[in-house]
mmJSON file of the N, C-alpha and C atoms, coordinates in Angstrom:
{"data_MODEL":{"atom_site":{
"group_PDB":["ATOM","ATOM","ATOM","ATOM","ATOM","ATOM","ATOM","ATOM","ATOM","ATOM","ATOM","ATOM","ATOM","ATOM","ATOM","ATOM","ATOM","ATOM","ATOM","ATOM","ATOM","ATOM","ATOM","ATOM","ATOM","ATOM","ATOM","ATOM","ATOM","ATOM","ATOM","ATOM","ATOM","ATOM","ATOM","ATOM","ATOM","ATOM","ATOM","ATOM","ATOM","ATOM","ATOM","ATOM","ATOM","ATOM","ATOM","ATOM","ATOM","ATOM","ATOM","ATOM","ATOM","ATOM","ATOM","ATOM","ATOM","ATOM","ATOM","ATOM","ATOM","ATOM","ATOM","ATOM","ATOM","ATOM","ATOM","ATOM","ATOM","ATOM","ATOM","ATOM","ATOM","ATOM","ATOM","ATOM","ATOM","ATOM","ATOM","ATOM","ATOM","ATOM","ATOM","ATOM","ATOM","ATOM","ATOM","ATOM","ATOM","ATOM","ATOM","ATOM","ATOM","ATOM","ATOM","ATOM","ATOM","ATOM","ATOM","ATOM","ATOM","ATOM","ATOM","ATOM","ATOM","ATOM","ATOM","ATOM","ATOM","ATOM","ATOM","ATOM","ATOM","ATOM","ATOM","ATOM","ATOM","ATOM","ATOM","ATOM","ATOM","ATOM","ATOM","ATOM","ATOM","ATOM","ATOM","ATOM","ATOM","ATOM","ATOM","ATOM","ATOM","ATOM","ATOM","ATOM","ATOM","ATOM","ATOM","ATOM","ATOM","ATOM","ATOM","ATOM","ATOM","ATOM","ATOM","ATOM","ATOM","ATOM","ATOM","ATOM","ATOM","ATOM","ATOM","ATOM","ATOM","ATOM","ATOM","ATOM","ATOM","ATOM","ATOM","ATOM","ATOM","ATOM","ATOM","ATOM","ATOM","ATOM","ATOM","ATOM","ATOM","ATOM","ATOM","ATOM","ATOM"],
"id":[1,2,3,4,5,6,7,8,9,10,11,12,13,14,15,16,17,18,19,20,21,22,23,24,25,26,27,28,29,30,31,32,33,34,35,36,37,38,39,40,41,42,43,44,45,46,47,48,49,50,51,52,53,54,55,56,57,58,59,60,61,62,63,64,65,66,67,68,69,70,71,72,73,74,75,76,77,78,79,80,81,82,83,84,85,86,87,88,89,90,91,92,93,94,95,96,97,98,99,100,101,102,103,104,105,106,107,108,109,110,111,112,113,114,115,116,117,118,119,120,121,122,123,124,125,126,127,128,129,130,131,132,133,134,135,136,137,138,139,140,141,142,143,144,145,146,147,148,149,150,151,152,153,154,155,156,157,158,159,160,161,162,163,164,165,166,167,168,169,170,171,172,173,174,175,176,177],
"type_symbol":["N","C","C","N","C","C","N","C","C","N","C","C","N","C","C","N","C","C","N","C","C","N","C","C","N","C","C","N","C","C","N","C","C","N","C","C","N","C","C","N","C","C","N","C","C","N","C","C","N","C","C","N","C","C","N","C","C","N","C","C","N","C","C","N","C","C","N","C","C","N","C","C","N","C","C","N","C","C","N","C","C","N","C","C","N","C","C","N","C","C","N","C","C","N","C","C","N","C","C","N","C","C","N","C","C","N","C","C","N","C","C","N","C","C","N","C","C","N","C","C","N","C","C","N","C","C","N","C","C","N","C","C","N","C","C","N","C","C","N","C","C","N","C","C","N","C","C","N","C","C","N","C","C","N","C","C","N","C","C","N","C","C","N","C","C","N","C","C","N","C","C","N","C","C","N","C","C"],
"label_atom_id":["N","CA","C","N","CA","C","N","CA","C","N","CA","C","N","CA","C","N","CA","C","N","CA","C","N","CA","C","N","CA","C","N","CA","C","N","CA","C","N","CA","C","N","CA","C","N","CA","C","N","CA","C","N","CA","C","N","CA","C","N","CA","C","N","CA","C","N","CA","C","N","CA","C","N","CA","C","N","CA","C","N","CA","C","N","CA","C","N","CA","C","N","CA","C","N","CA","C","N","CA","C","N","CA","C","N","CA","C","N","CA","C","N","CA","C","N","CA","C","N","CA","C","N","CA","C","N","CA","C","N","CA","C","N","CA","C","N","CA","C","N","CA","C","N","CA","C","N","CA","C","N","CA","C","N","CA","C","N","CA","C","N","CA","C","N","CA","C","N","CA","C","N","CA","C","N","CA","C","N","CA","C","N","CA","C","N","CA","C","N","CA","C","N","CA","C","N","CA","C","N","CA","C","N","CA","C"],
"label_alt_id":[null,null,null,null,null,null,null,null,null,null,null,null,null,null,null,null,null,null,null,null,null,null,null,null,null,null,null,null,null,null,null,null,null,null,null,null,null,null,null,null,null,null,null,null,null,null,null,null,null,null,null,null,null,null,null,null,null,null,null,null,null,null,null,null,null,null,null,null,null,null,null,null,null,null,null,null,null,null,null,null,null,null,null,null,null,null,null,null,null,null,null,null,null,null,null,null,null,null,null,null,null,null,null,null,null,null,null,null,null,null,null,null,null,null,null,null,null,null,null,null,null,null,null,null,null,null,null,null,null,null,null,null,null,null,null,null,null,null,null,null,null,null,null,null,null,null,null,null,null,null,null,null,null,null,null,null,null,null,null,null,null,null,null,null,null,null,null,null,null,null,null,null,null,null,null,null,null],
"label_comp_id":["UNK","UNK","UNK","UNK","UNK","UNK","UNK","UNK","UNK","UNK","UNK","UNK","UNK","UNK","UNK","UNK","UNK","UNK","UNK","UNK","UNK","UNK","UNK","UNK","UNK","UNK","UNK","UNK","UNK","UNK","UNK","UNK","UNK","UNK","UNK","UNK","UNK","UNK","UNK","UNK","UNK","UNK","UNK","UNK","UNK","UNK","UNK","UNK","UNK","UNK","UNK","UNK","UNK","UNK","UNK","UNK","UNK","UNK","UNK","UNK","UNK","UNK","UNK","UNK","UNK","UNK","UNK","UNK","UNK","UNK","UNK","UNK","UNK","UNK","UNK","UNK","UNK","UNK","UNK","UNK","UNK","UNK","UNK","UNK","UNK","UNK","UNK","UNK","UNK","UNK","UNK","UNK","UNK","UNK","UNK","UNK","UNK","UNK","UNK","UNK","UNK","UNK","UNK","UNK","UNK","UNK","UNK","UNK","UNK","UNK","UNK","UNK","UNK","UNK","UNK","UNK","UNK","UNK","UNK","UNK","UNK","UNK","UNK","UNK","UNK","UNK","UNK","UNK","UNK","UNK","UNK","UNK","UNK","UNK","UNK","UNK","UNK","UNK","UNK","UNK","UNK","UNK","UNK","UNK","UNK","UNK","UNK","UNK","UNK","UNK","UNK","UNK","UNK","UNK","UNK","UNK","UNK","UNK","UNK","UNK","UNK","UNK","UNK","UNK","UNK","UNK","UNK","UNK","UNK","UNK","UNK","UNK","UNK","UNK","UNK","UNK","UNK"],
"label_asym_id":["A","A","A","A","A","A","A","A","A","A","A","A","A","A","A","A","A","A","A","A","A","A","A","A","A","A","A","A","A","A","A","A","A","A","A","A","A","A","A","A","A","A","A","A","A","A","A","A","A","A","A","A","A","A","A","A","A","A","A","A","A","A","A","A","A","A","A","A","A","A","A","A","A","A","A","A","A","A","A","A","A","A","A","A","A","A","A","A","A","A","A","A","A","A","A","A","A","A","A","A","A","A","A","A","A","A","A","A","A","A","A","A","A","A","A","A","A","A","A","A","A","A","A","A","A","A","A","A","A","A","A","A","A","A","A","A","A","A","A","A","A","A","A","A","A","A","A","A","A","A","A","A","A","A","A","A","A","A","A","A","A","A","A","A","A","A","A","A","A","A","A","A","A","A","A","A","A"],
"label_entity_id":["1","1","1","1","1","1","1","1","1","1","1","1","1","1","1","1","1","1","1","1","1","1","1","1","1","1","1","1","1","1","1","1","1","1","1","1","1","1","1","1","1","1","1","1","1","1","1","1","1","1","1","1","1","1","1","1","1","1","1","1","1","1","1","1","1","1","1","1","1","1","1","1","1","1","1","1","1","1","1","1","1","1","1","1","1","1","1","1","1","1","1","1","1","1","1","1","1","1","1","1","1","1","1","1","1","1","1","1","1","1","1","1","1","1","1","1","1","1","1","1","1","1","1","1","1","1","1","1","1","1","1","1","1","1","1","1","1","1","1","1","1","1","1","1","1","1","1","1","1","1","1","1","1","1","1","1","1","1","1","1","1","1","1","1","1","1","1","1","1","1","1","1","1","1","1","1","1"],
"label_seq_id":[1,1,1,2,2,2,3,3,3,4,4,4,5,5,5,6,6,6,7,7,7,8,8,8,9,9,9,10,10,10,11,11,11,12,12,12,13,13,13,14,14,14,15,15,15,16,16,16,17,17,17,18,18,18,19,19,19,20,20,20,21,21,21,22,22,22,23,23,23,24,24,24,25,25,25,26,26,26,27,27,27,28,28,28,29,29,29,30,30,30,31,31,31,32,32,32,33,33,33,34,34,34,35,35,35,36,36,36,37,37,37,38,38,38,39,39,39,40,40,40,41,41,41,42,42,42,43,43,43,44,44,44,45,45,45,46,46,46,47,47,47,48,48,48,49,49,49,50,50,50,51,51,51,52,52,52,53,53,53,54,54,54,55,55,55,56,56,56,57,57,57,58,58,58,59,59,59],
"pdbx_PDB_ins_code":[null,null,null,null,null,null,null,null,null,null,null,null,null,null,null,null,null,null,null,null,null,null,null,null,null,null,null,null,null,null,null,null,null,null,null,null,null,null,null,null,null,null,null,null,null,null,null,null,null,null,null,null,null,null,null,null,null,null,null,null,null,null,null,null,null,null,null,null,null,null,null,null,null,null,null,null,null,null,null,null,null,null,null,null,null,null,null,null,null,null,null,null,null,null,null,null,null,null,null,null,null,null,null,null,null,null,null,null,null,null,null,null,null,null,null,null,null,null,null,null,null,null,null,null,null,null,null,null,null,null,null,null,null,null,null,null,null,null,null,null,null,null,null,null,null,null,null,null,null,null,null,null,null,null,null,null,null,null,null,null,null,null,null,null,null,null,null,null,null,null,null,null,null,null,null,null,null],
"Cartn_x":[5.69,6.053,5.797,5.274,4.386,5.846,6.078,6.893,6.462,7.12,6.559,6.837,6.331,7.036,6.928,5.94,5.303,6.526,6.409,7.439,6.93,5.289,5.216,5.649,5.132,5.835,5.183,4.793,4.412,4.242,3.567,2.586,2.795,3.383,3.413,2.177,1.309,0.426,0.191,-0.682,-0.54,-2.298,-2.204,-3.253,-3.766,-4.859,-5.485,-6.631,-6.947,-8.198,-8.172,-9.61,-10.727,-9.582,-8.732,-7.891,-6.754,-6.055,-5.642,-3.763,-3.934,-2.505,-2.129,-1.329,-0.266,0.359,0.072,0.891,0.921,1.647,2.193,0.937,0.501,0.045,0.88,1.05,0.906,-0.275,-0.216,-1.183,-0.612,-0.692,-0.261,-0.484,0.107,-0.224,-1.009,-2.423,-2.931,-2.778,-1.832,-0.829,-1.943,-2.211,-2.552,-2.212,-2.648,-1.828,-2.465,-1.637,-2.367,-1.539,-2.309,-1.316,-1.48,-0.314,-0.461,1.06,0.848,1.394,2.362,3.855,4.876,5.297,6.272,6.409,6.768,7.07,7.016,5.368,4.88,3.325,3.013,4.447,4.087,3.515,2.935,1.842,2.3,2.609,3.582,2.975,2.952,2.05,3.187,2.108,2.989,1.9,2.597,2.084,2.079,0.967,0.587,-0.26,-0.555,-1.404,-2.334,-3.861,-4.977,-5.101,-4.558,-4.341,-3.525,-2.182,-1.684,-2.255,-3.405,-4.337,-5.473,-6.195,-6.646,-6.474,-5.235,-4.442,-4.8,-3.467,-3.456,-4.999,-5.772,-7.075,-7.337,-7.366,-8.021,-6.853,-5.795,-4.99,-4.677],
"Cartn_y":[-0.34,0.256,-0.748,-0.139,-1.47,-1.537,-2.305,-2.209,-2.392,-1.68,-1.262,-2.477,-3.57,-4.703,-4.671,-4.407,-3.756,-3.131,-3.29,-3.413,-2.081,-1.915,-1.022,1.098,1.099,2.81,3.642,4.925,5.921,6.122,6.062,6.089,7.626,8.09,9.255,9.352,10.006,9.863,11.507,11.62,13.112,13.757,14.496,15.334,16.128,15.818,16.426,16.89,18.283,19.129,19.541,20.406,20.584,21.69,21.993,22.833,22.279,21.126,20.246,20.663,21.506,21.559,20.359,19.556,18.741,18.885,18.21,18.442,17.06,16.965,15.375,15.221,14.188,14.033,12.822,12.478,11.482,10.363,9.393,8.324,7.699,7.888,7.053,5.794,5.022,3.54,3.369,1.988,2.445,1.535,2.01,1.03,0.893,-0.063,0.135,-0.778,-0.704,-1.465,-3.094,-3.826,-5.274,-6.005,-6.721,-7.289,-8.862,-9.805,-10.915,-11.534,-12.9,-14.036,-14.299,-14.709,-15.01,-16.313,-17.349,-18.36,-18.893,-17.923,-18.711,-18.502,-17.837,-17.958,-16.539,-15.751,-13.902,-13.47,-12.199,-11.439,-10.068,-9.81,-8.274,-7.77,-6.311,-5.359,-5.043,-5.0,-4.52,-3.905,-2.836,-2.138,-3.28,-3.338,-3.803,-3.302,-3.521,-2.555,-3.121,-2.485,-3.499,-4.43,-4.511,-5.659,-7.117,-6.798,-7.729,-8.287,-7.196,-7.626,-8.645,-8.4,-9.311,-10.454,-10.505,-11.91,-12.764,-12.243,-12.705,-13.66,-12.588,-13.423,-14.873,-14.422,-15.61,-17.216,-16.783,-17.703,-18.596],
"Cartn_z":[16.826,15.559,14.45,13.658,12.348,11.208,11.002,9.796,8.565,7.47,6.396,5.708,5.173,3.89,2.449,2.946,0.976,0.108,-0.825,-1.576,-2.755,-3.012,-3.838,-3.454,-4.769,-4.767,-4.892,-4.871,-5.015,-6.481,-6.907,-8.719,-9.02,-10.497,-10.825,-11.989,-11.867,-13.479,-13.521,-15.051,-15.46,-14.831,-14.478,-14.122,-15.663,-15.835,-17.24,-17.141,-16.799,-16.49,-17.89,-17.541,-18.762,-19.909,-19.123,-20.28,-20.871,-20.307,-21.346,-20.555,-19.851,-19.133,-18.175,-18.84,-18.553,-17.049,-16.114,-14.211,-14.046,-12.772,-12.432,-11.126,-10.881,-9.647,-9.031,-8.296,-6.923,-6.784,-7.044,-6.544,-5.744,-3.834,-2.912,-2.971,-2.257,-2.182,-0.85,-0.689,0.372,1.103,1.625,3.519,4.585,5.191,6.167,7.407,8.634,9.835,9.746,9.746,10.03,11.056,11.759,13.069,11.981,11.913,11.412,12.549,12.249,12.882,12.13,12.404,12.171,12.181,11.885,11.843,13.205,13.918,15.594,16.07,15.394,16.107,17.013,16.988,17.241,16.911,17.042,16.294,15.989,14.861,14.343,13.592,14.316,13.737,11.841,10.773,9.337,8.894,7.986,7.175,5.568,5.227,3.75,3.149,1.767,0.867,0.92,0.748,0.737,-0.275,-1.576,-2.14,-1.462,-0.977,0.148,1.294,2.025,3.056,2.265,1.307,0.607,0.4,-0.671,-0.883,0.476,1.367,2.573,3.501,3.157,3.485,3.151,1.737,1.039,0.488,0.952,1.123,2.444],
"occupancy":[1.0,1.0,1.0,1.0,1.0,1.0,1.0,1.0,1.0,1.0,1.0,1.0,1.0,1.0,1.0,1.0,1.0,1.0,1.0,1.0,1.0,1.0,1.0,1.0,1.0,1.0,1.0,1.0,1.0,1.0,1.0,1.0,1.0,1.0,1.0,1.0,1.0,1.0,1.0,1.0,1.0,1.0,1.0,1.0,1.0,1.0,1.0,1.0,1.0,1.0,1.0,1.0,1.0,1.0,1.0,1.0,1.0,1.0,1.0,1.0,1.0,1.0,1.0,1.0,1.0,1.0,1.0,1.0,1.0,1.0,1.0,1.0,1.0,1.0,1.0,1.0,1.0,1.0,1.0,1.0,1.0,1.0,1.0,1.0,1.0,1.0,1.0,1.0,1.0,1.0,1.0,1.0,1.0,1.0,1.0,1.0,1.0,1.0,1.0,1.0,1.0,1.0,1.0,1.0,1.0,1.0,1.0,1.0,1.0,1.0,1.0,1.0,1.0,1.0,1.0,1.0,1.0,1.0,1.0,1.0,1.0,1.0,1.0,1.0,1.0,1.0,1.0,1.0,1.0,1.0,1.0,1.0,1.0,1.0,1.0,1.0,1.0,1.0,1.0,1.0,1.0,1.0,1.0,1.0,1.0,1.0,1.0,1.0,1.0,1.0,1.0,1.0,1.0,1.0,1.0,1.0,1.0,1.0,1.0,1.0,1.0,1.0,1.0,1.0,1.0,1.0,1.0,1.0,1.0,1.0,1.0,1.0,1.0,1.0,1.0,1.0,1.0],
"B_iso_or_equiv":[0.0,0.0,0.0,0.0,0.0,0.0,0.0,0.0,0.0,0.0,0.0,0.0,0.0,0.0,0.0,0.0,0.0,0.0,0.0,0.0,0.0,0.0,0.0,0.0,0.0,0.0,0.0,0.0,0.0,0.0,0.0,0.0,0.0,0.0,0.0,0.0,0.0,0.0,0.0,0.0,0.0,0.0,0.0,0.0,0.0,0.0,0.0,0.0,0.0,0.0,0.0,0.0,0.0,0.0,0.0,0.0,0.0,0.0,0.0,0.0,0.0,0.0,0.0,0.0,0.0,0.0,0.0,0.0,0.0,0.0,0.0,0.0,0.0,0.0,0.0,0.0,0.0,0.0,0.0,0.0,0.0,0.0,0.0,0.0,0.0,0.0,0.0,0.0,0.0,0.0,0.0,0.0,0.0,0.0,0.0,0.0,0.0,0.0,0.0,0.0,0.0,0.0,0.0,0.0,0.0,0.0,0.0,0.0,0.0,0.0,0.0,0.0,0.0,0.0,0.0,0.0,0.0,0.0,0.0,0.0,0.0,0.0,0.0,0.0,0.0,0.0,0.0,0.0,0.0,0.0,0.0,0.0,0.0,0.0,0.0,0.0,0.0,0.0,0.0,0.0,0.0,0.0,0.0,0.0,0.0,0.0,0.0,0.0,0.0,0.0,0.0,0.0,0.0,0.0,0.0,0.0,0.0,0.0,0.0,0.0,0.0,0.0,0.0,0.0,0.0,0.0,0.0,0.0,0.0,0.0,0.0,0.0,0.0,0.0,0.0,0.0,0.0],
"pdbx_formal_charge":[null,null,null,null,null,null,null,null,null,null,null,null,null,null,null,null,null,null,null,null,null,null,null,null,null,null,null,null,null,null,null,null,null,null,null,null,null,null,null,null,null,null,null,null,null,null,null,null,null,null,null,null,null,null,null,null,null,null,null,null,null,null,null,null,null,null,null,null,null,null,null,null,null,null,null,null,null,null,null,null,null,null,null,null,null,null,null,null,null,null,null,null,null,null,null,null,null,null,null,null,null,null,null,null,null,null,null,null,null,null,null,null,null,null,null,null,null,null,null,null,null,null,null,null,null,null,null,null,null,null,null,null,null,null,null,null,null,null,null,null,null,null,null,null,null,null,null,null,null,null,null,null,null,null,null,null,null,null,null,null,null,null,null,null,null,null,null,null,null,null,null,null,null,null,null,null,null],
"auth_seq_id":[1,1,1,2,2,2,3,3,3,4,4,4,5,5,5,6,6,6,7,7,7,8,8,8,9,9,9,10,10,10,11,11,11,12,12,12,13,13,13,14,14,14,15,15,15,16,16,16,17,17,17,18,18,18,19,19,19,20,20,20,21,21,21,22,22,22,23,23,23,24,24,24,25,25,25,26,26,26,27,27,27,28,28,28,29,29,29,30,30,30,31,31,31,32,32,32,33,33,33,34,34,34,35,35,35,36,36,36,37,37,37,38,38,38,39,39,39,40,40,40,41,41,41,42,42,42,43,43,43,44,44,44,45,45,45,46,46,46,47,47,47,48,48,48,49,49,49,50,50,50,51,51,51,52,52,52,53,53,53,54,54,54,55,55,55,56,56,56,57,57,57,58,58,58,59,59,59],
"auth_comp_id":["UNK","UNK","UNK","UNK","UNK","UNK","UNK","UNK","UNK","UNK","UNK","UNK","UNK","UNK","UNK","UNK","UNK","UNK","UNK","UNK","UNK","UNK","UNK","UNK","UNK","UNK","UNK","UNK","UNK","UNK","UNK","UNK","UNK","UNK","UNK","UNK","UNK","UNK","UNK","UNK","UNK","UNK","UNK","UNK","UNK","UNK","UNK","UNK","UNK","UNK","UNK","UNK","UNK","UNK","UNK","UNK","UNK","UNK","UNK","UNK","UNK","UNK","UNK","UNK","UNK","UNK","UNK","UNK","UNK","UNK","UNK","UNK","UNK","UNK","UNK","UNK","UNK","UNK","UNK","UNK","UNK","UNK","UNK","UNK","UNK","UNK","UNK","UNK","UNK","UNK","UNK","UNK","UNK","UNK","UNK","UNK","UNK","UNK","UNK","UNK","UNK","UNK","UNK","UNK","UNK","UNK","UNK","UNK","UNK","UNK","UNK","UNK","UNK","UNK","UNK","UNK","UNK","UNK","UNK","UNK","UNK","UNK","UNK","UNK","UNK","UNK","UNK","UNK","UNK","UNK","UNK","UNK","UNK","UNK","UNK","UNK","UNK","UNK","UNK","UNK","UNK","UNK","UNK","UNK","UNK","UNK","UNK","UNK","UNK","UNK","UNK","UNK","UNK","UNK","UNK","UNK","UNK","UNK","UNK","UNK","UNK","UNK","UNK","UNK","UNK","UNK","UNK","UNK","UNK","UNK","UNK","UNK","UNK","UNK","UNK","UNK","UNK"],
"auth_asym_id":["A","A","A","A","A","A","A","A","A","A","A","A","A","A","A","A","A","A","A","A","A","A","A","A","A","A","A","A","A","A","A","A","A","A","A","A","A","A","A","A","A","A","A","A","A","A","A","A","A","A","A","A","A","A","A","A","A","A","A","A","A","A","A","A","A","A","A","A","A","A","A","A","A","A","A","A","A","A","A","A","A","A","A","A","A","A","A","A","A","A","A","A","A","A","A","A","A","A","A","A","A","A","A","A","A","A","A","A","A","A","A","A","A","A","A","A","A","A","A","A","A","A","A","A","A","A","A","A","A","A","A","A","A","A","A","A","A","A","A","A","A","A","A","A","A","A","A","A","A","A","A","A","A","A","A","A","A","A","A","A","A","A","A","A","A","A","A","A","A","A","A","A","A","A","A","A","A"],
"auth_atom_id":["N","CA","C","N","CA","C","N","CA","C","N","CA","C","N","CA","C","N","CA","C","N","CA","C","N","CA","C","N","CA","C","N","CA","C","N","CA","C","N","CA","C","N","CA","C","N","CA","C","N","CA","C","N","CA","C","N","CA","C","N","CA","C","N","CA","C","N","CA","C","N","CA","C","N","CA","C","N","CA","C","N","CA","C","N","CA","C","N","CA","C","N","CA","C","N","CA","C","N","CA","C","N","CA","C","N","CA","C","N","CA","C","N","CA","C","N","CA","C","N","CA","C","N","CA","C","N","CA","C","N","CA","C","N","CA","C","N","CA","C","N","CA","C","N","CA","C","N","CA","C","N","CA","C","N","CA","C","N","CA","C","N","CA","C","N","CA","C","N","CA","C","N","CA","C","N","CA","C","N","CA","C","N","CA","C","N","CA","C","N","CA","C","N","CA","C","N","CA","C","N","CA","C","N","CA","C"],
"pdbx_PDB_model_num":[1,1,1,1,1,1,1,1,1,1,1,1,1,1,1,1,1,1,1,1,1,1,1,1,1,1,1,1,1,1,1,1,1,1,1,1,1,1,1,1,1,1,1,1,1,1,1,1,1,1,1,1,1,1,1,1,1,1,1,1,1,1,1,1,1,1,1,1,1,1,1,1,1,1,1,1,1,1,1,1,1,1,1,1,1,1,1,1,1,1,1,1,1,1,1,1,1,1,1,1,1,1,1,1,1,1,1,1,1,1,1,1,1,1,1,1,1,1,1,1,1,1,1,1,1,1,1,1,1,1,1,1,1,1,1,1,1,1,1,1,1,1,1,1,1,1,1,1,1,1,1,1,1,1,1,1,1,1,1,1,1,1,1,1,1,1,1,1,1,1,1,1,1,1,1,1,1]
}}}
C-alpha cells in the first residue's frame, strides 16, 4: 500500500467556453507511485506529485 505524502490539493479553476458561462472544474494533482529509500535504507512504496518526483531526482 503506497502512502500518500504529498501535501498538495485538488485545484478549483473556472471553466470558460465559447459562450462565456461561468462552471467550476477540477484540476487533479498528478500522484504517482514511487518506491524510494528511507533513512534505515528500506524501500517504501509513496505516492508523490511529479514535481516532488523531479525535485527528488535532481537532489
Amino acid at each position: 500500500m503506497a502512502k500518500n505524502i504529498s501535501s498538495k490539493k485538488t485545484n478549483y479553476a473556472n471553466n470558460r467556453p465559447n459562450c462565456l458561462k461561468v462552471t467550476k472544474k477540477a484540476q487533479k494533482v498528478n500522484l504517482q507511485k514511487v518506491k524510494v529509500k528511507d533513512e534505515k535504507g528500506n524501500v517504501v512504496s509513496v505516492r508523490l506529485s511529479a514535481r516532488e518526483i523531479r525535485s527528488l531526482k535532481n537532489a
